[in-house]
Structures are given as structure tokens and as C-alpha cells.
N, C-alpha and C positions, 0 to 999 in steps of 0.2 A: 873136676876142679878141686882143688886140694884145699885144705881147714886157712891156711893163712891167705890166698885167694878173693877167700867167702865171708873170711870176715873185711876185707879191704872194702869188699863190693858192697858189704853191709853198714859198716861205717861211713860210706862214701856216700851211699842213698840217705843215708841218718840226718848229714851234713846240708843234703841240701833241703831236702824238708824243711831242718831250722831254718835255713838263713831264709828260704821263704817265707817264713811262718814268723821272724823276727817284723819284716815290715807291715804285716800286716796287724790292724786291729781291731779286735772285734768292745763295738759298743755293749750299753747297758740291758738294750732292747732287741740286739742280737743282729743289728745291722754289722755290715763291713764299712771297714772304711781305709782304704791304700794314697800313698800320697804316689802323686800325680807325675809333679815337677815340683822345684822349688818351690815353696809356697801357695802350693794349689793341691789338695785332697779331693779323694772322690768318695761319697757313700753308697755303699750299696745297699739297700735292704732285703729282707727275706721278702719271696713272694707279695705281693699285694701292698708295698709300701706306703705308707698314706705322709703326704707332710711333715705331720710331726716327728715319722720314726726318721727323716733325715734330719730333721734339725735336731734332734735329741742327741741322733750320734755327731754331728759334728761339734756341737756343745763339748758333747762327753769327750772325744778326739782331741779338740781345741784347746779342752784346760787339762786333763790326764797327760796325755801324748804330746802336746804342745807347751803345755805350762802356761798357756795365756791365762791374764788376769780374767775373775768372773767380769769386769767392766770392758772388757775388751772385745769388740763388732768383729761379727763373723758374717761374712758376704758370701752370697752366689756367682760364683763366676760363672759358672756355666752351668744351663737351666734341664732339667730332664732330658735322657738320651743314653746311648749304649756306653758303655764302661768300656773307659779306656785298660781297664788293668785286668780285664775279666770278660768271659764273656756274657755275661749278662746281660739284656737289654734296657732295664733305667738305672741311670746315675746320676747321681746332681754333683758337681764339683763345686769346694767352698774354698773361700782364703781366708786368713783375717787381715791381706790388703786391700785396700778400696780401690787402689789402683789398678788392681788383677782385675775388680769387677766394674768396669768403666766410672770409676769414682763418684758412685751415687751418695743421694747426702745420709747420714749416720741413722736407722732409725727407722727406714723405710721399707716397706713392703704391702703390698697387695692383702693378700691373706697368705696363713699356714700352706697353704698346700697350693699355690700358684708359682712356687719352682721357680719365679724368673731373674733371670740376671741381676744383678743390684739389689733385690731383696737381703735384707738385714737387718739384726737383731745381734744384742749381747748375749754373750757365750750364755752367762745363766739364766736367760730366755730362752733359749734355746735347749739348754740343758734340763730346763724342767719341763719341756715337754716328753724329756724320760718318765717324769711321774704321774705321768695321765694313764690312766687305767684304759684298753681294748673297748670301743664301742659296745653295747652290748651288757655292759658289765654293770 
């Protein structure tokens, strides 16, 4: 293979790395998070996920990547399960349409870590649960 060849092939792998690595976003707490469809995200976390590191990154997601207001509800659309963008096996997809998530009323949810459809909270409730420090600690 010859010098002009080798760089084509190496610029060409360069190229798609970024445009990969352009959709993707990495949260505060080192969750993933890929958008889905139009208005529908999914988070991924590292290993052992608990609750809060999904709501933290979709928080973080939400207002950085999305620019929604901190007063603006972020829904579960769809509740623990394998990642549509990954292979992974949990992901929670969030919106901040209530529509996406059978239009449950503003405000609701079970607990932190019950994942279910229609669960929601404002971005910056959600966002702060970036600042809860690892069990343990």
C-alpha cells in the first residue's frame, strides 16, 4: 500500500470514530447517554447502575445537550431493559415529552430507583442527584 493509500484509510477511520463519538454523551457520573429517536434518550450507566446515576445523567443530558430549562420534567418513557444503541443490557429511555411517556401528571414517581414509565421529576432534581456522593462514602 503506498504513503497516500495509508493516510486516506487513516483519515477515513479518524472520520468515523468522530461522527460516532459526536452523538454520543458522556454524563457527569460517567453514565452514557445516546438519543434514541426524536425526542426520546436512552442512558446507559457503568456497571451496577443504581437510580440515581440514571436520573443524574439524564438531568445532565437534558439541560447541557438539550438546553431545557432547570424547571423543565424529564419523563420515563421506557422503564429498565437492553439498550437500543448498545449492547448493553439496562437502559432507561427518558423524554422531556409527557406525551412519549403516556402523559402521566408532572411530579410523579414511585421512588429513585423504580425505573417506571411515567416517572418524573425536574431536570434539576434530577440533575442533583449528580451530587450524592457512592454509598459507602
Amino acid at each position: 500500500m503506498d504513503k497516500f493509500s495509508s493516510t486516506v484509510l487513516a483519515l477515513s477511520a479518524a472520520c468515523i470514530v468522530f461522527a460516532t463519538s459526536v452523538s454520543a454523551f458522556t454524563s457527569r457520573d460517567g453514565s452514557r447517554v445516546n438519543p434514541v429517536s426524536q425526542g426520546v434518550f436512552e442512558v446507559i450507566p457503568r456497571a451496577g447502575g443504581l437510580g440515581r446515576n440514571y436520573w443524574c445523567a439524564a438531568g445532565d443530558y437534558a439541560h447541557r445537550a438539550l438546553k431545557a430549562s432547570w424547571n423543565a420534567p424529564v419523563f420515563i418513557s421506557r422503564g429498565r431493559g437492553p439498550s437500543e444503541t448498545t449492547n448493553r443490557r439496562s437502559a432507561v429511555q427518558f423524554t422531556l415529552e409527557s406525551s412519549r411517556a403516556g402523559s402521566p401528571s408532572t411530579g410523579s414517581f414511585g421512588s429513585v430507583n423504580s425505573l417506571a414509565v411515567g416517572d418524573n421529576m425536574t431536570v434539576q432534581n434530577a440533575f442533583n442527584f449528580c451530587n450524592m456522593l457512592p454509598a459507602g462514602f
